[in-house]
C-alpha positions as CSV (number, residue, x, y, z in Angstrom):
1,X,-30.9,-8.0,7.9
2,X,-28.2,-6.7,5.6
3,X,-29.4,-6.6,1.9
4,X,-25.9,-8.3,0.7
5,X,-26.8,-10.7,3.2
6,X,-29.8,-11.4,1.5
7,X,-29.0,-11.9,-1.7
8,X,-26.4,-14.5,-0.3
9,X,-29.4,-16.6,1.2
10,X,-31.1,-16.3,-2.1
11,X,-28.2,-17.8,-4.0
12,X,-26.9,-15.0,-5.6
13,X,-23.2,-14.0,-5.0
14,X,-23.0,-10.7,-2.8
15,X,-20.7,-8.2,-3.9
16,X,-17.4,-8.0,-2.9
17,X,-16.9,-5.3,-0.2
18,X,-13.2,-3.6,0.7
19,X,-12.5,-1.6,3.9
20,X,-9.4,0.8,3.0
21,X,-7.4,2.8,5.5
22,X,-5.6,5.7,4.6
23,X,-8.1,6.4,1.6
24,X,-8.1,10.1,0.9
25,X,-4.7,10.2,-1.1
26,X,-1.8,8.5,-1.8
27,X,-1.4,4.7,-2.1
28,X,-5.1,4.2,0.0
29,X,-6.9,6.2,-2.8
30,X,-5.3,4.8,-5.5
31,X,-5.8,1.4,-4.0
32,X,-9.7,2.2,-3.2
33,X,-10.0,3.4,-6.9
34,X,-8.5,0.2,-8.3
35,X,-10.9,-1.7,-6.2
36,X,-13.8,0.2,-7.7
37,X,-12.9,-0.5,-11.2
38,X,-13.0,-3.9,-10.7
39,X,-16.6,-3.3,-9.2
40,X,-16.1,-3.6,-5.0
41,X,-18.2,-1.9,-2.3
42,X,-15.2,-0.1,-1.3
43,X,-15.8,1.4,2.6
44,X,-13.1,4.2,2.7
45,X,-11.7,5.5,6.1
46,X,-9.4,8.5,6.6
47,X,-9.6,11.6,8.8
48,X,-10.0,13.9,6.2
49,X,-13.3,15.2,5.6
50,X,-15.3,17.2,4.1
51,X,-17.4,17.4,7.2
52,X,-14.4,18.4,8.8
53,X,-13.4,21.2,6.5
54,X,-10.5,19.5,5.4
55,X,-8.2,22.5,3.6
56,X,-8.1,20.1,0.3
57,X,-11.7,19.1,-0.3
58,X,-10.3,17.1,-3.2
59,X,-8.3,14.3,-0.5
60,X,-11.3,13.8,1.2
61,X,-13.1,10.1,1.8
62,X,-16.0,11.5,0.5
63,X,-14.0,13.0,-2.8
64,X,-12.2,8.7,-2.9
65,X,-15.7,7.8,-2.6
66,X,-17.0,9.7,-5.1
67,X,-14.3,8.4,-7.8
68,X,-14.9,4.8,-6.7
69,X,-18.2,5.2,-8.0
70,X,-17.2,6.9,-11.4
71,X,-15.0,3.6,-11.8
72,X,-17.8,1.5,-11.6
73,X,-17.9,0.9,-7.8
74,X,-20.1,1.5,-4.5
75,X,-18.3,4.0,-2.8
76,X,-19.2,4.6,1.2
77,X,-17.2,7.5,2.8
78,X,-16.5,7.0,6.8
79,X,-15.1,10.0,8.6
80,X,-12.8,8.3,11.1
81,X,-9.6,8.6,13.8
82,X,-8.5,5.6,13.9
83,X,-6.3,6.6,16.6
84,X,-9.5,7.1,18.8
85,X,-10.5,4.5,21.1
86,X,-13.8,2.5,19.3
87,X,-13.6,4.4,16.4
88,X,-12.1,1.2,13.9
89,X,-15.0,-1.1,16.0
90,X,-17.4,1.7,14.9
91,X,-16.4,1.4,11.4
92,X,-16.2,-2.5,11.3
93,X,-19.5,-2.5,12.9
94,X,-20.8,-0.4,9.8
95,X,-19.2,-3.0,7.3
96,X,-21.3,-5.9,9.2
97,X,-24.7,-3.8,9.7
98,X,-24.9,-2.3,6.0
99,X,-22.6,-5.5,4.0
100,X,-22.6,-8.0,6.5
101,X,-19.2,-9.3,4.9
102,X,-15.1,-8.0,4.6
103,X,-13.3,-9.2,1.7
104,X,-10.5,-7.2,1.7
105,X,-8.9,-5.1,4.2
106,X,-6.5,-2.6,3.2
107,X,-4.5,-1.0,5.8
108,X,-2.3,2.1,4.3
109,X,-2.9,5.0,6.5
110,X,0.0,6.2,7.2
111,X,1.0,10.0,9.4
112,X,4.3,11.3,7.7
113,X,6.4,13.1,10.8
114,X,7.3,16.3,10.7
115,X,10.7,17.3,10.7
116,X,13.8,16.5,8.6
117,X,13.6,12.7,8.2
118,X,16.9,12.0,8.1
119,X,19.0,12.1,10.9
120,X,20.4,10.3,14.1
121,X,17.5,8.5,16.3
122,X,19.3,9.9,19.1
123,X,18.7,13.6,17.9
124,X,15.1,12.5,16.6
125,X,14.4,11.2,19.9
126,X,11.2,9.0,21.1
127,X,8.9,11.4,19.1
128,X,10.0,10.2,15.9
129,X,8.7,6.8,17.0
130,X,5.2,8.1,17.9
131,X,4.9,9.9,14.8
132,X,5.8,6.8,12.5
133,X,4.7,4.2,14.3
134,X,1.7,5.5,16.2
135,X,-1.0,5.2,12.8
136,X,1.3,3.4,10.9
137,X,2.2,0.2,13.5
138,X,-0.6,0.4,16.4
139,X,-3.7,1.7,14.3
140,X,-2.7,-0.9,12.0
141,X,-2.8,-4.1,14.0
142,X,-5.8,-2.5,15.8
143,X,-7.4,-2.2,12.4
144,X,-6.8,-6.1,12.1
145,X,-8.1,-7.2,15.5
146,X,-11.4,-5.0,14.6
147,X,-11.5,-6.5,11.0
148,X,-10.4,-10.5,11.3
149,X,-14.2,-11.6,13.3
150,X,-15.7,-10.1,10.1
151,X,-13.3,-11.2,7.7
152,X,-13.7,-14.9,9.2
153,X,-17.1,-15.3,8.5
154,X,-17.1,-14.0,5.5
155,X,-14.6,-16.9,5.1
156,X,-16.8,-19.6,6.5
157,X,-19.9,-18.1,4.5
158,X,-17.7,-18.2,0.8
159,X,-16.6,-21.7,1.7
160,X,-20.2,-23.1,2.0
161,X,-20.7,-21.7,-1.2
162,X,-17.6,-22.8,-2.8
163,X,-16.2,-19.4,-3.8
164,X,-12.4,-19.6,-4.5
165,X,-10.7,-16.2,-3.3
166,X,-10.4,-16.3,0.1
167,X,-10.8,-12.2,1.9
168,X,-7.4,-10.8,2.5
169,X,-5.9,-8.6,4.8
170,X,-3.2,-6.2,2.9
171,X,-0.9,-3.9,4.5
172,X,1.0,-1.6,2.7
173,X,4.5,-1.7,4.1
174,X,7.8,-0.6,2.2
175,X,11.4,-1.6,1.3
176,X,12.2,0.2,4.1
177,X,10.8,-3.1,6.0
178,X,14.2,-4.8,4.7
179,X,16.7,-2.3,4.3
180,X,17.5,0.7,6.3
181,X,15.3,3.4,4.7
182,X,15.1,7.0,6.4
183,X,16.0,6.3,9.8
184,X,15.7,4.2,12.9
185,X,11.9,4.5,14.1
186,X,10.8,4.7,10.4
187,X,12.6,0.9,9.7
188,X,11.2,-0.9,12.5
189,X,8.2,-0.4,12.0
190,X,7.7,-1.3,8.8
191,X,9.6,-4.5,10.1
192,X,7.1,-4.5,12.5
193,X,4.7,-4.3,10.1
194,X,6.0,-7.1,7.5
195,X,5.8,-9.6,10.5
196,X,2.2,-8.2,11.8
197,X,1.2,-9.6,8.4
198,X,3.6,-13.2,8.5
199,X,2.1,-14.0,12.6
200,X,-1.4,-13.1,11.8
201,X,-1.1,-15.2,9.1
202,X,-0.2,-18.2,11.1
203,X,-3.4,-17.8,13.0
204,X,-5.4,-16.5,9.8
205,X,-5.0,-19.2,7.6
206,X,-6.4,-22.0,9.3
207,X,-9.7,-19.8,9.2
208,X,-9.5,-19.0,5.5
209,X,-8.2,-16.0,5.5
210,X,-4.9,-14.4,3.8
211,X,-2.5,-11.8,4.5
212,X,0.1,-9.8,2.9
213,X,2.9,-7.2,3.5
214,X,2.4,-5.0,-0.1
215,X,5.8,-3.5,-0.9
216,X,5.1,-0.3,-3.6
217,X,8.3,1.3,-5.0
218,X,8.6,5.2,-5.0
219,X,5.2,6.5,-5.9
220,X,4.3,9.6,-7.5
221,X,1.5,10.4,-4.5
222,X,-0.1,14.0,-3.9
223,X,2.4,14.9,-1.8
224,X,5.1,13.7,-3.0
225,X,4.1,15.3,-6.4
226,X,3.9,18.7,-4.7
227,X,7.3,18.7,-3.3
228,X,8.9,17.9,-6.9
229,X,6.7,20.7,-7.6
230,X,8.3,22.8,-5.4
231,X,11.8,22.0,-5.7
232,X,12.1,20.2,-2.3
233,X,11.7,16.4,-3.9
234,X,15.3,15.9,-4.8
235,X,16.7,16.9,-0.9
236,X,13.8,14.6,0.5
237,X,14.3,11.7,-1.4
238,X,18.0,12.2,-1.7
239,X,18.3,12.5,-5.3
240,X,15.7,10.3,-6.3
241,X,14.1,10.2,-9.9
242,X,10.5,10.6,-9.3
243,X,9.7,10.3,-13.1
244,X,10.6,6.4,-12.3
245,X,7.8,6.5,-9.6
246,X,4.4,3.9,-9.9
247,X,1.6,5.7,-9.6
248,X,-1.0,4.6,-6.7
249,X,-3.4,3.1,-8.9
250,X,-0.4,0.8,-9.8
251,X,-0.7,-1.0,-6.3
252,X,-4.5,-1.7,-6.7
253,X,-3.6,-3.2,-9.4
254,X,-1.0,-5.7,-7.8
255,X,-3.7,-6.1,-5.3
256,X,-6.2,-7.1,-7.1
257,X,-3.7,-9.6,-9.3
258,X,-3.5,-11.0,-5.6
259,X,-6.9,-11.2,-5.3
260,X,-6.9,-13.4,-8.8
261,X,-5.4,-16.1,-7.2
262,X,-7.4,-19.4,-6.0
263,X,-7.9,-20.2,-2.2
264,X,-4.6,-22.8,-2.5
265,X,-2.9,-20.1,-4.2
266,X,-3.4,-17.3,-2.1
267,X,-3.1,-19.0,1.3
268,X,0.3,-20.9,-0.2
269,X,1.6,-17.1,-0.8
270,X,-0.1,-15.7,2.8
271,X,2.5,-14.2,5.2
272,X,4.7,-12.9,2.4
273,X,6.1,-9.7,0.8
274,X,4.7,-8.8,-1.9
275,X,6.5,-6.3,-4.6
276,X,4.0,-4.4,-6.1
277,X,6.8,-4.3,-9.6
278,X,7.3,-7.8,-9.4
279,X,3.7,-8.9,-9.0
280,X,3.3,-6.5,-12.4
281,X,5.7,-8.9,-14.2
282,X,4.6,-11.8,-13.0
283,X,0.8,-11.2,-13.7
284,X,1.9,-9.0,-16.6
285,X,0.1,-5.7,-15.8
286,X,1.5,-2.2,-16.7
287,X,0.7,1.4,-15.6
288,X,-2.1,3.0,-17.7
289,X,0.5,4.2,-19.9
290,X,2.3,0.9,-20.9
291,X,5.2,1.8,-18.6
292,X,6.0,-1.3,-16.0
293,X,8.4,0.4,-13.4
294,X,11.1,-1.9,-11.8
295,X,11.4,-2.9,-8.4
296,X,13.9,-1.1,-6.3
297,X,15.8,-4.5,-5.6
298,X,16.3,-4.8,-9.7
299,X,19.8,-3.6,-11.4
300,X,17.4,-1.9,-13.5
301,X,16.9,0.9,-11.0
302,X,19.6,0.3,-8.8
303,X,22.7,0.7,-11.5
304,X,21.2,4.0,-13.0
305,X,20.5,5.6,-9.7
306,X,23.3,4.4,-8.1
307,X,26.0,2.9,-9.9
308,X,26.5,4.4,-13.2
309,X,28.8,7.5,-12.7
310,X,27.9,11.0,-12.7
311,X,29.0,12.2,-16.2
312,X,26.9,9.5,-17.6
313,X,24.0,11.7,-17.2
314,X,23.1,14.5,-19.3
315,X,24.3,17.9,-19.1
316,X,20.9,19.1,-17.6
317,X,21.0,16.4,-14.9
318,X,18.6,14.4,-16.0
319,X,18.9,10.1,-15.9
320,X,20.0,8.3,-18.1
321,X,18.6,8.3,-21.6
322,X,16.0,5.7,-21.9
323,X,18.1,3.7,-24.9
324,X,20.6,3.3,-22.2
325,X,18.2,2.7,-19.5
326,X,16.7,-0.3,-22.0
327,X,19.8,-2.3,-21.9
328,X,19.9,-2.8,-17.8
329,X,19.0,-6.2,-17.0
330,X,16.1,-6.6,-15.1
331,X,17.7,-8.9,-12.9
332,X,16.8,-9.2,-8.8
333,X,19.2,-9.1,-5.7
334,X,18.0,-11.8,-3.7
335,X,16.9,-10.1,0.1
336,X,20.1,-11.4,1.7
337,X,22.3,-9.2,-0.3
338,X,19.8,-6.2,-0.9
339,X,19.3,-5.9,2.8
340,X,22.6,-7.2,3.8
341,X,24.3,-3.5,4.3
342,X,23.8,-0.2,4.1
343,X,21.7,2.0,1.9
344,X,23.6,2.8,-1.5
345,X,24.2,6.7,-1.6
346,X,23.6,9.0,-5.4
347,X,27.6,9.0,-6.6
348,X,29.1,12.4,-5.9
349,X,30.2,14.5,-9.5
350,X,33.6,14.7,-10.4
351,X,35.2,17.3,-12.2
């Protein structure tokens, strides 16, 4: 019998345990990380290994795991494809054998496609669909349908103990879910996504358990990091200010404000979108450096990225100063007008 499945018969509370997708870098590690600090079992999947002599040994599972237990958490690495048929059972089947419970379920793994994103589906053709949506729409529901048995009697077992927080099933979607972002394949499935998490909720919460659709803004990941680096950040992100960005760790934060709520709380709020910059002003959290980032959807980024003119930035073309950056309201487009047409576009310089 699992030993966190002893202790539970004994009385004591088990410790909360996390399965996270994606986990070797980006938004999955910095999730996994946050969960560590606030003291989770944290189970994290990915398909780089060290076992596999991945080239960066420092994006590994077993690197995430190792920093999950310097945060004050149990890390468990687990090498897996979860593109491969029974791999995401295997792993689930792990959880239940070693935990025997699944309080949170992150899914964030996520294959970026090669290629110029940007450009006409036409000329992208049908493998731009199987690059975006192959890990990051099928993997993901089959992550779910391999998760929810668990997740449901961990549900059953915290509510004949009277715990509050009910487990949760996150999955880290993007604006892009709302508002044409990239291109065709790239926006319907993080559509797809957004409702994954609203009908699985329909079914989920009369069982006790939550789901979300986590929206993080532009994040300062590895990658993303190293193409700023190398001067290719700006062309990639068409013009974007990546010293704007959240950090990862900033969406385990917004996670685990979730995670704060009480069971009528939580299951009032399952099915939505969740921003991880608005979460951070409603529960009043900040990046490690004091810095709260604004949501894409606020005037506060969209008028100095988009709407001031060009020779209201400096000479070296950097944004705005921060005095005048201050003064933006931090006022919200409601979805029906953010999403309502197309992208804004960086105004041109004039001479």
């Amino acid at each position: 019998m699992p030993a966190l499945l002893l202790l539970a018969i004994g009385g004591l509370t088990p410790p909360r345990v996390a399965v996270v997708t994606g986990a070797s870098r980006g938004i999955g590690r910095g999730i996994a990380l946050e969960l560590g600090r606030a003291g989770y079992t944290v189970y994290a999947l990915g398909r780089s290994s060290r076992s596999s002599g991945a080239a960066d040994g420092d994006l590994t599972v077993e690197a995430t795991a190792d920093a999950v237990r310097e945060n004050g958490g149990v890390g468990v690495p687990y090498p897996c494809e979860i593109t491969r048929a029974g791999s995401l059972d295997a792993a689930i089947e792990a959880v239940r054998r070693d935990a025997g419970r699944l309080d949170v379920l992150v899914c964030s793994a996520y294959t970026t496609p090669p290629g110029a994103l940007r450009d006409d589906f036409w000329k992208q053709g049908v493998e731009m669909w199987d690059a975006c949506n192959e890990v990051g729409l099928r993997a993901v529901y089959a992550t779910c349908v391999a998760a929810a048995p668990l997740m449901i009697e961990t549900a059953r077992a915290d509510s004949a103990r009277g715990k509050a927080a009910p487990p949760l099933i996150a999955l880290v979607s993007s604006f892009g879910g709302q508002a044409y972002t990239f291109n065709v394949a790239y926006g319907v499935g993080k559509a797809a996504v957004d409702r994954l998490a609203r009908d699985m909720s329909v079914q989920l919460t009369k069982v006790g358990v939550a789901t979300t659709s986590l929206y993080p803004g532009i994040v300062k990941t590895e990658r993303n990091l190293q193409l700023e680096a190398e001067g290719r950040w700006a062309e990639a992100s068409g013009g974007l200010d990546l010293a704007q960005g959240e950090t990862p760790a900033f969406s385990g934060k917004a996670l685990l404000a979730l995670r704060s709520l009480d069971a009528e709380a939580m299951m009032a709020r399952s099915g939505n979108v969740e921003v991880v910059a608005e979460l951070a002003r409603e529960f009043d959290f900040t990046e490690e450096d004091g810095s709260r980032p604004a949501s894409i959807r606020s005037l506060k980024y969209l008028l100095p990225n988009f709407v001031f003119p060009q020779e209201l930035l400096s000479e070296s073309g950097k944004p705005l100063p921060e005095w005048m950056r201050a003064n933006v309201p931090d006022f919200l487009l409601p979805w029906s007008i953010f999403a309502s047409g197309p992208p804004p576009e960086k105004p041109a310089a004039t001479k």
